[in-house]
DRENTORKOL-3810 file (N, C-alpha, C; in nm, 4 decimals):
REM DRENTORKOL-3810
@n.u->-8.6028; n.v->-7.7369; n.w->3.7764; ca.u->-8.4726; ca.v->-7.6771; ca.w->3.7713; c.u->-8.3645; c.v->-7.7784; c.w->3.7419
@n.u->-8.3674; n.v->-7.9072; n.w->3.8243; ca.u->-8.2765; ca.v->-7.9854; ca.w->3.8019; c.u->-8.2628; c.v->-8.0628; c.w->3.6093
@n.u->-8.3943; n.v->-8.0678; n.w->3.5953; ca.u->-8.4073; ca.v->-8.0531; ca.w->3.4498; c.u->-8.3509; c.v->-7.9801; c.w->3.3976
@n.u->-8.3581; n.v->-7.8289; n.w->3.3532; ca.u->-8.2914; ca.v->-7.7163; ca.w->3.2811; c.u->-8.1545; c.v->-7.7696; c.w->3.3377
@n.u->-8.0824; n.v->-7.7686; n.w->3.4072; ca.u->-7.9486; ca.v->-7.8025; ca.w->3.4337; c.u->-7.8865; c.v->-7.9266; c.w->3.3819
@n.u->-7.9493; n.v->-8.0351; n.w->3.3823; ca.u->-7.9204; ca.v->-8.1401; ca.w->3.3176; c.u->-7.9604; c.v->-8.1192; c.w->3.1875
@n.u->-8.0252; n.v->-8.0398; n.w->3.1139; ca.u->-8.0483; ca.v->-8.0176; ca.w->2.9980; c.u->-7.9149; c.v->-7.9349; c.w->2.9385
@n.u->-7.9157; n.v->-7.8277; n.w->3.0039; ca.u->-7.7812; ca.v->-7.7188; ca.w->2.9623; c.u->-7.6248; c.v->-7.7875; c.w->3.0088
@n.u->-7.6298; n.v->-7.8852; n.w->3.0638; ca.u->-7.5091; ca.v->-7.9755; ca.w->3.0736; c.u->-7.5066; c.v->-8.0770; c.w->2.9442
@n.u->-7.6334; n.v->-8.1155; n.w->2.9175; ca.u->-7.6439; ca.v->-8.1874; ca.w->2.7931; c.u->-7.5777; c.v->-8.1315; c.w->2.6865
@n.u->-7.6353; n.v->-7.9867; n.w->2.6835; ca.u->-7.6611; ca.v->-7.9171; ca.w->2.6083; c.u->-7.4792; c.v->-7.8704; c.w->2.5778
@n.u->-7.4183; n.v->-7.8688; n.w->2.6900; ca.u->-7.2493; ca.v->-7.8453; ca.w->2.6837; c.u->-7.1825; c.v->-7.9724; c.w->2.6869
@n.u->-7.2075; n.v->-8.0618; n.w->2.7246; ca.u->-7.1057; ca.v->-8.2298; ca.w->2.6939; c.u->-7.1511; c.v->-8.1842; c.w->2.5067
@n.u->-7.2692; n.v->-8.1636; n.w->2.4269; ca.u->-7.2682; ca.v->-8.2444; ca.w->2.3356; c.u->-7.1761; c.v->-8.1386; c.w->2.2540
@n.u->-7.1860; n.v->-7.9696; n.w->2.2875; ca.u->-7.1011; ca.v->-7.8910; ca.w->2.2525; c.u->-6.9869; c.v->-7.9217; c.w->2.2320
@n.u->-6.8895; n.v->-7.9280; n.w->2.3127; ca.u->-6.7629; ca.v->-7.9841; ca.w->2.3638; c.u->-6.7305; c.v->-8.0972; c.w->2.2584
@n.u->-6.8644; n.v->-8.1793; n.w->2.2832; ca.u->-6.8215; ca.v->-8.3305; ca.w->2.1849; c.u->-6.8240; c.v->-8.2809; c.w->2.0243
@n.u->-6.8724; n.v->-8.2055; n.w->2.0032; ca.u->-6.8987; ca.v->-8.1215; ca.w->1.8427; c.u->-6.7744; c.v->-8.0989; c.w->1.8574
@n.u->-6.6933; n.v->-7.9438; n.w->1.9442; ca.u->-6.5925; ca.v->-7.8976; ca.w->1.9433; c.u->-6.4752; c.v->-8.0074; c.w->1.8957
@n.u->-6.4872; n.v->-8.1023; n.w->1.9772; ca.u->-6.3560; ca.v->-8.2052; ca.w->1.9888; c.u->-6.3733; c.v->-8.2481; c.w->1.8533
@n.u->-6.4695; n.v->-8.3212; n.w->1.8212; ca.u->-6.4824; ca.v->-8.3700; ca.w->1.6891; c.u->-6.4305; c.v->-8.2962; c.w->1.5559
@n.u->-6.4861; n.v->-8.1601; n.w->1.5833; ca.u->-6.4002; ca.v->-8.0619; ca.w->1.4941; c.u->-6.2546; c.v->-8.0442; c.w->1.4904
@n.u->-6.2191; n.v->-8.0376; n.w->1.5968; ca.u->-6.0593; ca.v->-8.0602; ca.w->1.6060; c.u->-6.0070; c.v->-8.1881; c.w->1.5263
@n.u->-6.0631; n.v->-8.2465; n.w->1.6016; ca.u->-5.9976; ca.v->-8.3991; ca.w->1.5647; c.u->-6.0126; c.v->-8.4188; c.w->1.3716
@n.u->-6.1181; n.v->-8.3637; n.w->1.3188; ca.u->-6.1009; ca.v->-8.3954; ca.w->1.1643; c.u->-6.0114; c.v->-8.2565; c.w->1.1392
@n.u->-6.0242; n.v->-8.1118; n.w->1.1996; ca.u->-5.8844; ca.v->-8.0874; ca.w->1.1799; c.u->-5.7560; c.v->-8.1059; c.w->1.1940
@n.u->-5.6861; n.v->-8.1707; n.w->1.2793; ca.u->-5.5790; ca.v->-8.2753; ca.w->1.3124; c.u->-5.5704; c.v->-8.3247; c.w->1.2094
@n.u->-5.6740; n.v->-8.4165; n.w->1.1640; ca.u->-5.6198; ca.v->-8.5087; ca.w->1.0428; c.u->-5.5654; c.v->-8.4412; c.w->0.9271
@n.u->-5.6216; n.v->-8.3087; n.w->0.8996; ca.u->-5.6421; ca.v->-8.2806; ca.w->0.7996; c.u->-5.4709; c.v->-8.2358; c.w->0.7948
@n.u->-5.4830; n.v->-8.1363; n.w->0.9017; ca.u->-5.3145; ca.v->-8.1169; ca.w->0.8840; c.u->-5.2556; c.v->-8.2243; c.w->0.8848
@n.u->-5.2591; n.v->-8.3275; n.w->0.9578; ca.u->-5.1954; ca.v->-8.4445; ca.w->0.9709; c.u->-5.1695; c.v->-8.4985; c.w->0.8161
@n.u->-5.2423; n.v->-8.5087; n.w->0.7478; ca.u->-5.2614; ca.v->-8.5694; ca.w->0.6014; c.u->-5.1587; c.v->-8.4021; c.w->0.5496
@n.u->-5.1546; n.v->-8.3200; n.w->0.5288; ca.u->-5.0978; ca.v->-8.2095; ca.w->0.4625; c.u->-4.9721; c.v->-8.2362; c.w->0.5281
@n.u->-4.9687; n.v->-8.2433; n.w->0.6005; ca.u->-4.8405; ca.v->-8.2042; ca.w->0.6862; c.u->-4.7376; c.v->-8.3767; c.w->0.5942
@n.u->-4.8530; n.v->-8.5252; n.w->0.5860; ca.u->-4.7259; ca.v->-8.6122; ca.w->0.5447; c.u->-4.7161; c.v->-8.5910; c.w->0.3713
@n.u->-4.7943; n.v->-8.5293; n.w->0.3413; ca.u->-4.8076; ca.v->-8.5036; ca.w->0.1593; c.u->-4.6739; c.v->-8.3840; c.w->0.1550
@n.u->-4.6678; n.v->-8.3106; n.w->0.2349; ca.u->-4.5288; ca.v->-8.2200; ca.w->0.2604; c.u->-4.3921; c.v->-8.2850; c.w->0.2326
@n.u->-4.4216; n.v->-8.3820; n.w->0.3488; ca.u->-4.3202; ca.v->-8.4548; ca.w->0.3837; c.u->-4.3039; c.v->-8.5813; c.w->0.2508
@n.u->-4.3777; n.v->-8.6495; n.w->0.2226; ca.u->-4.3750; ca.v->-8.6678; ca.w->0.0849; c.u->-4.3292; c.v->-8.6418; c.w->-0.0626
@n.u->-4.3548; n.v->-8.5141; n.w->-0.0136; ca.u->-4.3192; ca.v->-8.4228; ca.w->-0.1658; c.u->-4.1683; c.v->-8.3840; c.w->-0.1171
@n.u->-4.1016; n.v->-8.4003; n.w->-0.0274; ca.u->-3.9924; ca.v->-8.3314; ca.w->0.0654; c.u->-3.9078; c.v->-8.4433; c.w->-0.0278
@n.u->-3.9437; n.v->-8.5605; n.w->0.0219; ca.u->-3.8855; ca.v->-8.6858; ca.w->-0.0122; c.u->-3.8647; c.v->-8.7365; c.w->-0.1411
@n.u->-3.9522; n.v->-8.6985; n.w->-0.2104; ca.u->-3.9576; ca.v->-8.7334; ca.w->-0.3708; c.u->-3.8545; c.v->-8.6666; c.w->-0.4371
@n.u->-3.8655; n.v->-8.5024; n.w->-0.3905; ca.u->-3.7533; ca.v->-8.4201; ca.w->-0.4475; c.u->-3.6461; c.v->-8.4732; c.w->-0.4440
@n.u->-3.6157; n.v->-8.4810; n.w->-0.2966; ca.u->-3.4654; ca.v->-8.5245; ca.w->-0.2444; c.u->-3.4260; c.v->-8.6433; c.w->-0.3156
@n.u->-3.5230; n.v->-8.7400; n.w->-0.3661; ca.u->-3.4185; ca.v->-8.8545; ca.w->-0.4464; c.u->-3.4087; c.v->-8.8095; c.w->-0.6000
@n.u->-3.5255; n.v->-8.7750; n.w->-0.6231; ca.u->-3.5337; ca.v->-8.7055; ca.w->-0.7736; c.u->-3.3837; c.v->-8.6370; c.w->-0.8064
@n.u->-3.3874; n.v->-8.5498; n.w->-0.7258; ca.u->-3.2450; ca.v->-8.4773; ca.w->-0.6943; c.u->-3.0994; c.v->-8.5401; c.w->-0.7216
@n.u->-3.1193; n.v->-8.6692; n.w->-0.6092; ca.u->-3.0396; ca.v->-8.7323; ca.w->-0.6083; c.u->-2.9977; c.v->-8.8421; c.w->-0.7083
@n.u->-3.1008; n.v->-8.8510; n.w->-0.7654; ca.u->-3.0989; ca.v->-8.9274; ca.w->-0.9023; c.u->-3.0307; c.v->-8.8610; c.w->-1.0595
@n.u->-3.1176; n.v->-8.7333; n.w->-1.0595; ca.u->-3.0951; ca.v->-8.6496; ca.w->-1.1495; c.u->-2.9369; c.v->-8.6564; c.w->-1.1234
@n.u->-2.8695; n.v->-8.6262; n.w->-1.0464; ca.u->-2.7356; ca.v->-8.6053; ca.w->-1.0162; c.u->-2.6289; c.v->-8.7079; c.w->-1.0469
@n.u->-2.6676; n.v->-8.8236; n.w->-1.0432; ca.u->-2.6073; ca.v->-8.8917; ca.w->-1.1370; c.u->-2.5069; c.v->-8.8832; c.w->-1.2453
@n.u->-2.3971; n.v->-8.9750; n.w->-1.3049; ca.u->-2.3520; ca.v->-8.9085; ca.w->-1.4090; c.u->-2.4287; c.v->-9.0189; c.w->-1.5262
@n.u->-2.4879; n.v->-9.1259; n.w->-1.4751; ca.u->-2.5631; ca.v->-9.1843; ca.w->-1.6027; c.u->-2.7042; c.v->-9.1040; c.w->-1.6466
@n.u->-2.7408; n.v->-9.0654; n.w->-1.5283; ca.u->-2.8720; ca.v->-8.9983; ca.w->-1.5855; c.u->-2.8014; c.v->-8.8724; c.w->-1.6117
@n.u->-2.7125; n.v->-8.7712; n.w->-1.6141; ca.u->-2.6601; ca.v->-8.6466; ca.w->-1.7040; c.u->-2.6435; c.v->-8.6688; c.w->-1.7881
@n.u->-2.5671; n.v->-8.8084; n.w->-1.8474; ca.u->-2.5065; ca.v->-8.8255; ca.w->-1.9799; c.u->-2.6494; c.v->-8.8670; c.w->-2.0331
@n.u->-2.7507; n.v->-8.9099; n.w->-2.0230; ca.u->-2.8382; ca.v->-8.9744; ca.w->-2.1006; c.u->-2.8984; c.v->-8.8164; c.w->-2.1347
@n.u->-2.9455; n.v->-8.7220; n.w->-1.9886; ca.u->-3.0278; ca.v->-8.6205; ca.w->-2.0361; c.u->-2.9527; c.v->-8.5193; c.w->-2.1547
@n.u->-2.8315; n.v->-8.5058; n.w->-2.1153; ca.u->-2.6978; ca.v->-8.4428; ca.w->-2.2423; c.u->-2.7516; c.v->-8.5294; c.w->-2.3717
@n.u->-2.7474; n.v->-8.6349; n.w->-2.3900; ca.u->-2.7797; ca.v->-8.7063; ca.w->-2.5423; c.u->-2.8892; c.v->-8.6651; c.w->-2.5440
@n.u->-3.0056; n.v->-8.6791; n.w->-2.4665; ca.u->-3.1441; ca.v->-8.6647; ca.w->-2.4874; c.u->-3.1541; c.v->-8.5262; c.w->-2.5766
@n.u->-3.0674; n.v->-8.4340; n.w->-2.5160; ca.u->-3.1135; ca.v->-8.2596; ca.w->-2.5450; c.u->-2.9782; c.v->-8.2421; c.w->-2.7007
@n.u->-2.9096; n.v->-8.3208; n.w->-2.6804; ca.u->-2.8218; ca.v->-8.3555; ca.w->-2.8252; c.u->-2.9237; c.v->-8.3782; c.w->-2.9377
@n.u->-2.9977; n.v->-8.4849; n.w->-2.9031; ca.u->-3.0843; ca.v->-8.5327; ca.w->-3.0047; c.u->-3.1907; c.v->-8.4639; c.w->-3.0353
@n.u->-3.2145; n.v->-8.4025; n.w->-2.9401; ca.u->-3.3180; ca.v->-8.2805; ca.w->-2.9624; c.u->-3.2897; c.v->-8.1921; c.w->-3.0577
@n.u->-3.1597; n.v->-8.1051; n.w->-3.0604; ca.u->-3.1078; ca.v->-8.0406; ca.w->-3.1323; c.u->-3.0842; c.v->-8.0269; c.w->-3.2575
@n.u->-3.0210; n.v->-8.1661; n.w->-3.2540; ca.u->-3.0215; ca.v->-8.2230; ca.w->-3.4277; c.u->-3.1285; c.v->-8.2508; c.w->-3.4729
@n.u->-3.2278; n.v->-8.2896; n.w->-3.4245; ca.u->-3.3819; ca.v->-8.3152; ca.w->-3.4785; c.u->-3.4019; c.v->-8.1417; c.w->-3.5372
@n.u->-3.4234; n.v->-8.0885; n.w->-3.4713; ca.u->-3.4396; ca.v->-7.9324; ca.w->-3.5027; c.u->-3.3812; c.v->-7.9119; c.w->-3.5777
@n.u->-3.2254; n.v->-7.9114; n.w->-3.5706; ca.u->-3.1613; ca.v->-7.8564; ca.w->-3.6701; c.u->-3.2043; c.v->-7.8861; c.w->-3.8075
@n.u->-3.2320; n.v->-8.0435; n.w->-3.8436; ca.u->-3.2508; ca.v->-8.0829; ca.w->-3.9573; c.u->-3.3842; c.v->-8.0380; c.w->-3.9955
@n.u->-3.5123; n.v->-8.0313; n.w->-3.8836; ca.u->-3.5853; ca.v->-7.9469; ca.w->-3.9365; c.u->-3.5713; c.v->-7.8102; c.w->-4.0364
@n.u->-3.4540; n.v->-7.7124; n.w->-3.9587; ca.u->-3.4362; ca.v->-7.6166; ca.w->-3.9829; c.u->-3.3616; c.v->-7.5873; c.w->-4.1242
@n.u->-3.3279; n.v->-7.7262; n.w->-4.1419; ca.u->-3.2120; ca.v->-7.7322; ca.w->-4.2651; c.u->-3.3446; c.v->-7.7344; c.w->-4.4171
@n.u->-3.3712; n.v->-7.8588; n.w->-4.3658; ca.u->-3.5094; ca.v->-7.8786; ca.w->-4.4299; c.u->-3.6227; c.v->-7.7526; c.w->-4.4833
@n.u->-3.6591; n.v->-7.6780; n.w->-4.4040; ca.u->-3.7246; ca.v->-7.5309; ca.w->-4.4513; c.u->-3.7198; c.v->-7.4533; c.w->-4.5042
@n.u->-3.5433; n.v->-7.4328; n.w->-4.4608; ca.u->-3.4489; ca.v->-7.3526; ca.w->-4.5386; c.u->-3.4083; c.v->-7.3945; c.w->-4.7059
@n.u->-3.3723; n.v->-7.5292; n.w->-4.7301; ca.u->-3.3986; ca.v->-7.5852; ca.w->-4.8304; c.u->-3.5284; c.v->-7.5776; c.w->-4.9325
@n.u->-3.6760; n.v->-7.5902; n.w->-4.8448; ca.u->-3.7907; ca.v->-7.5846; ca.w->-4.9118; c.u->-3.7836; c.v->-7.4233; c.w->-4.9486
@n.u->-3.7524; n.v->-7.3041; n.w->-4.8464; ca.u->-3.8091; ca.v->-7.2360; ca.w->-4.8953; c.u->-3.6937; c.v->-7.1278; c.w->-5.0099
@n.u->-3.5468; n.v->-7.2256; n.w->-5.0245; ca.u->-3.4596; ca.v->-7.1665; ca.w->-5.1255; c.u->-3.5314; c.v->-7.2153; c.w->-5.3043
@n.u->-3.5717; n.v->-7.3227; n.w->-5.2735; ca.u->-3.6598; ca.v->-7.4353; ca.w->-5.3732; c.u->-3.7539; c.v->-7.3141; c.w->-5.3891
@n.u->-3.8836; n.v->-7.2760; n.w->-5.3170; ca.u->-4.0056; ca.v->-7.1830; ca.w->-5.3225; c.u->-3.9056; c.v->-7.0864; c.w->-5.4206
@n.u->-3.8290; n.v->-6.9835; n.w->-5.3762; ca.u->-3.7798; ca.v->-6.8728; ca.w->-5.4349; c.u->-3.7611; c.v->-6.9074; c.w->-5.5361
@n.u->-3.6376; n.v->-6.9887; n.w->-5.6006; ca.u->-3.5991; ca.v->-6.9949; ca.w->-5.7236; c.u->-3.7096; c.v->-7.0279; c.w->-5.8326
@n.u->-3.8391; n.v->-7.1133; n.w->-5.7724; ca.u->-3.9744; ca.v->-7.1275; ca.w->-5.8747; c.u->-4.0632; c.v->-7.0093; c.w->-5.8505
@n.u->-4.0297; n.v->-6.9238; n.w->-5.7704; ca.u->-4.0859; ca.v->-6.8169; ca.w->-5.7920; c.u->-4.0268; c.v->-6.6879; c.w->-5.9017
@n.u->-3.8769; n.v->-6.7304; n.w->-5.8815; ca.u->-3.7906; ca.v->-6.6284; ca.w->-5.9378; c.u->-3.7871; c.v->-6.6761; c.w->-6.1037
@n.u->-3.7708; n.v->-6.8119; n.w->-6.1417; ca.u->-3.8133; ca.v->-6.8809; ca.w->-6.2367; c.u->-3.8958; c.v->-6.8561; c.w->-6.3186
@n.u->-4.0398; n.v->-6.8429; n.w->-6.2616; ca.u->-4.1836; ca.v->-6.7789; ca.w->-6.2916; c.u->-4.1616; c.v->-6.6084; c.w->-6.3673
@n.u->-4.1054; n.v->-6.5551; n.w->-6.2927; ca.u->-4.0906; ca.v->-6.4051; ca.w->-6.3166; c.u->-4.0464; c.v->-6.4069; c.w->-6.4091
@n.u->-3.9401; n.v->-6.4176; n.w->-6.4478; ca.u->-3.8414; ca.v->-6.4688; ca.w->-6.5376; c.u->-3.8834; c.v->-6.5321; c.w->-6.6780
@n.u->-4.0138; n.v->-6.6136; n.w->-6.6434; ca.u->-4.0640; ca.v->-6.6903; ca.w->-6.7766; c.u->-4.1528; c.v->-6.5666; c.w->-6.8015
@n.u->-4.2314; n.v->-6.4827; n.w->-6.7209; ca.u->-4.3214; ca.v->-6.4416; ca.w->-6.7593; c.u->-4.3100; c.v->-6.2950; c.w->-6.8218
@n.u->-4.1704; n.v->-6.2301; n.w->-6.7761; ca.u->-4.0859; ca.v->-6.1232; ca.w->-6.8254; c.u->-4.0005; c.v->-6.1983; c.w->-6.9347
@n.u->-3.9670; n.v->-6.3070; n.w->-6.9985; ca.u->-3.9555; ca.v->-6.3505; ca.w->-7.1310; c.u->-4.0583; c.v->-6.2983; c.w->-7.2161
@n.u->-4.1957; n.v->-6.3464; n.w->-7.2008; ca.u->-4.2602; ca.v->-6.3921; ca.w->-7.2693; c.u->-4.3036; c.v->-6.2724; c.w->-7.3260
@n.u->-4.3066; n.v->-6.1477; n.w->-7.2000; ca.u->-4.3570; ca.v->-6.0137; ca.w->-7.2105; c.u->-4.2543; c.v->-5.9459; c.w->-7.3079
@n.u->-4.1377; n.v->-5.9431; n.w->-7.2852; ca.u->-3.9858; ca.v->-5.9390; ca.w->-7.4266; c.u->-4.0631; c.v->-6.0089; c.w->-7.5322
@n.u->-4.0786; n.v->-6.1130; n.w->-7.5689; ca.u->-4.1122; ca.v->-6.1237; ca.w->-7.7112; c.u->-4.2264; c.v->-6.0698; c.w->-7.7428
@n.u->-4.3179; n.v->-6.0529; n.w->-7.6929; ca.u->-4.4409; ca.v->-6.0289; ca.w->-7.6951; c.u->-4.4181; c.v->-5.8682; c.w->-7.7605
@n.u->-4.3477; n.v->-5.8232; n.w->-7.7122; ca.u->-4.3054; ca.v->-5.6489; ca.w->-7.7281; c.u->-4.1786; c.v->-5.6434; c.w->-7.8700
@n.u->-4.1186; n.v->-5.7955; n.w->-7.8353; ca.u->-4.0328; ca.v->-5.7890; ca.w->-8.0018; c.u->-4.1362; c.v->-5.8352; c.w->-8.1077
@n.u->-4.1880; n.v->-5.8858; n.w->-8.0797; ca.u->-4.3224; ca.v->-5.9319; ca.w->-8.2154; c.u->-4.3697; c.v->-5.8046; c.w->-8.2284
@n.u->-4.4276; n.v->-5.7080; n.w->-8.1151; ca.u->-4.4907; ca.v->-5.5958; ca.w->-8.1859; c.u->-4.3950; c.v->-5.4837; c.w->-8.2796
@n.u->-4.3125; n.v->-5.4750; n.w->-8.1935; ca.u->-4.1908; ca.v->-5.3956; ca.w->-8.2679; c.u->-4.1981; c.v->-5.4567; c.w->-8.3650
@n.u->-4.1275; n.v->-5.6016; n.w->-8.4307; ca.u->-4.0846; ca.v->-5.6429; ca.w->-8.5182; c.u->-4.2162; c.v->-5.5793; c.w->-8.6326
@n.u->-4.3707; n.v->-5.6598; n.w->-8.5875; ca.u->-4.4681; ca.v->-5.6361; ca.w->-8.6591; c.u->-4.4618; c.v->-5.4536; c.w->-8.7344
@n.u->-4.4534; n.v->-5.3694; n.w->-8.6726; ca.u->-4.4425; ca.v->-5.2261; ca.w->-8.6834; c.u->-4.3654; c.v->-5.2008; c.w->-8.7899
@n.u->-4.2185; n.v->-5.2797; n.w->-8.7330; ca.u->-4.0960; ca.v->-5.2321; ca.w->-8.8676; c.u->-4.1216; c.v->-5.2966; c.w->-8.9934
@n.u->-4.1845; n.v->-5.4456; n.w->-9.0074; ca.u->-4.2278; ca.v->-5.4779; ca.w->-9.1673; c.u->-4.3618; c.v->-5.3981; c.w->-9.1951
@n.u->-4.4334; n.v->-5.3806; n.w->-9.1108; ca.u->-4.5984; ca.v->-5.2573; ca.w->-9.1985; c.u->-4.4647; c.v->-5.1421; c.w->-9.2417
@n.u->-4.3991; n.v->-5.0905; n.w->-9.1433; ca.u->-4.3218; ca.v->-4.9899; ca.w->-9.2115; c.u->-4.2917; c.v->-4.9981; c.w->-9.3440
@n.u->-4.1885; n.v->-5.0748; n.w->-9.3731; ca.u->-4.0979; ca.v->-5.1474; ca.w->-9.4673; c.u->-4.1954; c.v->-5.2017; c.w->-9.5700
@n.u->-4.3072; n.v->-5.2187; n.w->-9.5672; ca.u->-4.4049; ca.v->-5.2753; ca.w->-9.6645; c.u->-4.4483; c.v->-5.1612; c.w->-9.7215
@n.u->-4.5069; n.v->-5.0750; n.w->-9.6235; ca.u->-4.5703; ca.v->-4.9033; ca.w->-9.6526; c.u->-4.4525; c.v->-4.8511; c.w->-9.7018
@n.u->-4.3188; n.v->-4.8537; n.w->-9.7169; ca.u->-4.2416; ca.v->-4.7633; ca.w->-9.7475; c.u->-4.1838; c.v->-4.7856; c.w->-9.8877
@n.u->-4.2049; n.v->-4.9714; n.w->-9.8839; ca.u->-4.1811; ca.v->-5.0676; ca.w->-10.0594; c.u->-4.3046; c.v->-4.9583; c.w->-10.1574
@n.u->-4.4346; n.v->-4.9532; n.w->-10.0931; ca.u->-4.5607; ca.v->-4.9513; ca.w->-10.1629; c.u->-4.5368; c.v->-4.7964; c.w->-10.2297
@n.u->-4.4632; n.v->-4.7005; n.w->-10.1069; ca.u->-4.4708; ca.v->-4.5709; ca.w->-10.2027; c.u->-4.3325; c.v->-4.5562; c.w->-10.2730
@n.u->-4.2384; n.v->-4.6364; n.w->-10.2807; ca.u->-4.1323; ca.v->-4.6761; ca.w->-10.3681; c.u->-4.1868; c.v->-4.7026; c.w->-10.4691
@n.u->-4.2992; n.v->-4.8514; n.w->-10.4823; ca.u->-4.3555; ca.v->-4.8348; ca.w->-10.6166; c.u->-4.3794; c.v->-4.7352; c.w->-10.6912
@n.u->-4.4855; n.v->-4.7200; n.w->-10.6101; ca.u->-4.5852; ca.v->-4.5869; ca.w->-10.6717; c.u->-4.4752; c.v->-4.4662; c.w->-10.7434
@n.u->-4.3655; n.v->-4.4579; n.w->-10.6585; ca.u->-4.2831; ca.v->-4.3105; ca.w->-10.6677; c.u->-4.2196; c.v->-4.3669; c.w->-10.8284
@n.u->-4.1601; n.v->-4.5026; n.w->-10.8399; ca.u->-4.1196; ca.v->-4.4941; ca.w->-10.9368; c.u->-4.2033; c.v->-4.5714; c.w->-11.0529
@n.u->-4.3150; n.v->-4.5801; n.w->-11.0135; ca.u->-4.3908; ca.v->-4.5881; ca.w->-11.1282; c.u->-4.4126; c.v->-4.4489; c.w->-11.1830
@n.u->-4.4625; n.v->-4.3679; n.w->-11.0481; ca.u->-4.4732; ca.v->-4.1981; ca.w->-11.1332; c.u->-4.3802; c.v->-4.1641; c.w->-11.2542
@n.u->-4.2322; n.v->-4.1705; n.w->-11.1316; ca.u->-4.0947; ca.v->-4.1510; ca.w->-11.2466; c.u->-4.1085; c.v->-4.1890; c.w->-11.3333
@n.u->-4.1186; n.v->-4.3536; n.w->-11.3819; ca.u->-4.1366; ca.v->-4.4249; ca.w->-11.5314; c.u->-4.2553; c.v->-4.3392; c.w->-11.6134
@n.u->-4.3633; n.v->-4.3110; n.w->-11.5624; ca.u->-4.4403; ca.v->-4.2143; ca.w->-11.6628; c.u->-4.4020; c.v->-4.0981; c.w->-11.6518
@n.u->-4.3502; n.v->-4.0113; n.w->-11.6156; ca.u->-4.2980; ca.v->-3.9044; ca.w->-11.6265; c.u->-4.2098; c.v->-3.8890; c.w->-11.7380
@n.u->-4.1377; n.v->-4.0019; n.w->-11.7326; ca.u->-4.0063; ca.v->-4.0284; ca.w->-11.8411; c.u->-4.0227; c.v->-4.0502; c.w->-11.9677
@n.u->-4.1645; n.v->-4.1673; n.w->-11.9838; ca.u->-4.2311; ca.v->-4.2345; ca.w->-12.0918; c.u->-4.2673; c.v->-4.0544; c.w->-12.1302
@n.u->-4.3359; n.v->-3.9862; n.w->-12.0580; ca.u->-4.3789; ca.v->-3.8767; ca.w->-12.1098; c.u->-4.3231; c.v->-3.7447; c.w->-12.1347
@n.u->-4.2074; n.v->-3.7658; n.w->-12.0416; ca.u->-4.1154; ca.v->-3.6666; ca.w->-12.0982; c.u->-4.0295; c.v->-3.6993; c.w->-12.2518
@n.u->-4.0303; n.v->-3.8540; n.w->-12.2551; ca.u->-3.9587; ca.v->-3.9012; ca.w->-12.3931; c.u->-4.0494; c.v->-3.8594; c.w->-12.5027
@n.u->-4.1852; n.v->-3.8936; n.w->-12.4421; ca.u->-4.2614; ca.v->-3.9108; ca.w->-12.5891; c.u->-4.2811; c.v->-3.7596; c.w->-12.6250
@n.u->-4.2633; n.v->-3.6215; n.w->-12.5541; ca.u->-4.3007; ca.v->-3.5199; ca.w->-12.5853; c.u->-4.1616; c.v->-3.5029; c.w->-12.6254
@n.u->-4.0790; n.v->-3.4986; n.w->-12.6221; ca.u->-3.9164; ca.v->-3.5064; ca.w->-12.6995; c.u->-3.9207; c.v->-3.5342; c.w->-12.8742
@n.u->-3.9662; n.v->-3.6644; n.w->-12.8293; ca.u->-3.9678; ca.v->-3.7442; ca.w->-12.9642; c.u->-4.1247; c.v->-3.6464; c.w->-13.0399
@n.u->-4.1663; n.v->-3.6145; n.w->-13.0301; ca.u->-4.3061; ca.v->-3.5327; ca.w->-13.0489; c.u->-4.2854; c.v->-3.4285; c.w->-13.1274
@n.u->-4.1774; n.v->-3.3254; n.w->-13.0824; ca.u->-4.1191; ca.v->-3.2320; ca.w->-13.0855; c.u->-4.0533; c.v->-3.2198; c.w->-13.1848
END
């Protein structure tokens, strides 16, 4: 009996000593959270106090100045490339609706000389008829 009792006392000191032990690395743990808090508490507060500054405003003011104008000139820049794009696009159209105009005055043009050639050819013909008609209306005159 005195065994089992000194056993189940064993058996609760080493409990207890587990228990405590558990505590104790929880302690730390908050302990460690709790100064990373306090840490981060502290960092702000000068950060803060720094930021607040009027040398560090005026620098972050230029900083976001310079930012701006960087952009802007980007923006100038694009706008430029893509007025450049249009006009060689508009350019293009332009050459290629030329080309389609002559292309359509050559055919026209071509059309009105076959005309004008076809219209010389039965001019001939018409007054070649006439000239023999005449030759033959003379010579049956003179015949007569």
């Amino acid at each position: 009996m005195q065994a089992m009792r000194r056993k189940r006392e064993e058996e609760r000191y080493k409990r207890l000593e587990e228990e405590e032990l558990e505590r104790r690395r929880i302690d730390a743990m908050e302990y460690a959270l709790q100064q990373e808090t306090r840490m981060r508490a502290v960092e702000r507060a000068n950060r803060m106090a720094h930021d607040s500054q009027d040398q560090v405003k005026a620098f972050k003011s230029k900083l976001l100045m310079s930012d701006v104008m960087a952009e802007r000139e980007v923006q100038k820049d694009l706008k430029r490339r893509k007025t450049e794009h249009e006009r060689r696009v508009n350019a293009e159209w332009e050459e290629l609706d030329k080309l389609k105009m002559e292309a359509f005055d050559e055919k026209v043009r071509q059309k009105l000389v076959d005309e004008y050639n076809r219209k010389m050819a039965n001019s001939e013909v018409i007054n070649e008829q006439l000239h023999e008609f005449k030759m033959k209306y003379i010579k049956r005159l003179q015949d007569e």
